[in-house]
N, C-alpha and C positions, 0 to 999 in steps of 0.2 A: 891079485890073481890074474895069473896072464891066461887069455884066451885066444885059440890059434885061427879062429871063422871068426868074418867077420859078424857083428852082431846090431846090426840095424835093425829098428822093429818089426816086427812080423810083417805088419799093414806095409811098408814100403816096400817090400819084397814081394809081396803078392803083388799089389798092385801095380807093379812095372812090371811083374815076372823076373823079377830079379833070381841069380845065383847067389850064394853066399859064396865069399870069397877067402882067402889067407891073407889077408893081412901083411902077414909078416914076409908075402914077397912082394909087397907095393914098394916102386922107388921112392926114396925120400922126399924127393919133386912133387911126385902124387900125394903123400904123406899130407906137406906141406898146401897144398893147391887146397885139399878140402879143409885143412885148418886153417887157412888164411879164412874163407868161408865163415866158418865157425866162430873162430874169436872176433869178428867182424860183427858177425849178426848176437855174440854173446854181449859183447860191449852197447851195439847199438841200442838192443833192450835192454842195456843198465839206463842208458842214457836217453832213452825216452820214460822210462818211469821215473825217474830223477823229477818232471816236470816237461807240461805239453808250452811250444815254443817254435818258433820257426823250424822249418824244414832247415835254411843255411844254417844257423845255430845250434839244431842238433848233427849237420855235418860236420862243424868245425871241430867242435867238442871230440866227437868221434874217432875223426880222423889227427887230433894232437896224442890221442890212446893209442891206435892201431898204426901205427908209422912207423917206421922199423926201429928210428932208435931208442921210440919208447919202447918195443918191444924188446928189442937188444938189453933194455936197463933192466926189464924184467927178467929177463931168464937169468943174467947174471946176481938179480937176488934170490933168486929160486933153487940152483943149480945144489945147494944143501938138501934141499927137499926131495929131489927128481930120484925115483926109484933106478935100479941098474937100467932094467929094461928102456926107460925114460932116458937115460944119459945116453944109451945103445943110439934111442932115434932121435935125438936131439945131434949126435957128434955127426949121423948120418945123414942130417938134414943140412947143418951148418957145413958142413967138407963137400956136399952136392954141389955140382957146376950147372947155375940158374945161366936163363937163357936170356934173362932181365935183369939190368939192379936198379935199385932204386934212387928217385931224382935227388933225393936231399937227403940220404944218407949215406955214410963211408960203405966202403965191400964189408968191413968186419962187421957195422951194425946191418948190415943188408943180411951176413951170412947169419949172424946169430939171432935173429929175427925168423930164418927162415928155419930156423932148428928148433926153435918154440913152435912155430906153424904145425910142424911136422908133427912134434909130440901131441897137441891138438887133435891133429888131423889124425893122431894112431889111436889116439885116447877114445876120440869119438865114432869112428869105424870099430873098434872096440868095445862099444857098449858102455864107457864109460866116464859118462856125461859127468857124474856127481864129482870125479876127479878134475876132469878138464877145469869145471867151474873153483874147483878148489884152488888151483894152478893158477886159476886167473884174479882169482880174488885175491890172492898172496901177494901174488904181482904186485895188484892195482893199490894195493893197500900200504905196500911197503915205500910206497913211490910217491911221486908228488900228483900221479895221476889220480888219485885217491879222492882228488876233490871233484869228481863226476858230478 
């Protein structure tokens, strides 16, 4: 069910005085910027209830999930799954001209890293948390990241 405002909980919108937004005119850059966010801090709380452990140790861990070319592995096992809409912000995420790429991965896992962010990053201004995490557990699951 696509929704065209953006759909952040009440309480955050009042309490910044926030507008509701469309969504569907955020550039894919933006898209992405707050999904990089999101699957970041979705991972990091797999990976602190996994077990309490160094601070270094639960970055490491973290950061071998959230690196582009793990994520790059993920979306190419996902891409069966991804509704149209989903493919819409994922090809417009990934074909988006970043202003950075990444230190240890190729442009194509830099780009298709950044097309999962996106999808993220639309899924969660969207209201829809219970898919992002679905999106993500698919990933993690289908992957050798699975050992969190």
């Amino acid at each position: 069910m696509e929704k065209s405002i953006n759909q952040l909980p009440d309480f955050l919108i009042e309490q910044f005085h926030m507008k509701k937004q469309d969504i569907n005119a955020y550039s894919p850059l933006t898209l992405a910027y707050i999904g990089d966010a999101v699957y970041d801090l979705l991972v990091r709380t797999i990976v602190v209830e996994k077990g309490n452990c160094s601070a270094n140790r639960l970055h490491k861990k973290t950061s071998e999930i959230v690196k582009a070319p793990a994520q790059a592995e993920a979306i190419e096992r996902l891409m069966m799954v991804l509704t149209e809409k989903e493919q819409e912000i994922y090809r417009r995420g990934k074909n988006a001209k970043p202003y950075t790429t990444a230190k240890n991965a190729t442009m194509s896992q830099y780009q298709k890293a950044t097309g999962l962010e996106a999808v993220i990053g639309y899924l969660y201004l969207n209201g829809e948390m219970e898919r992002a995490v679905e999106l993500l557990r698919m990933g993690l699951e289908r992957g050798k990241e699975n050992e969190i």
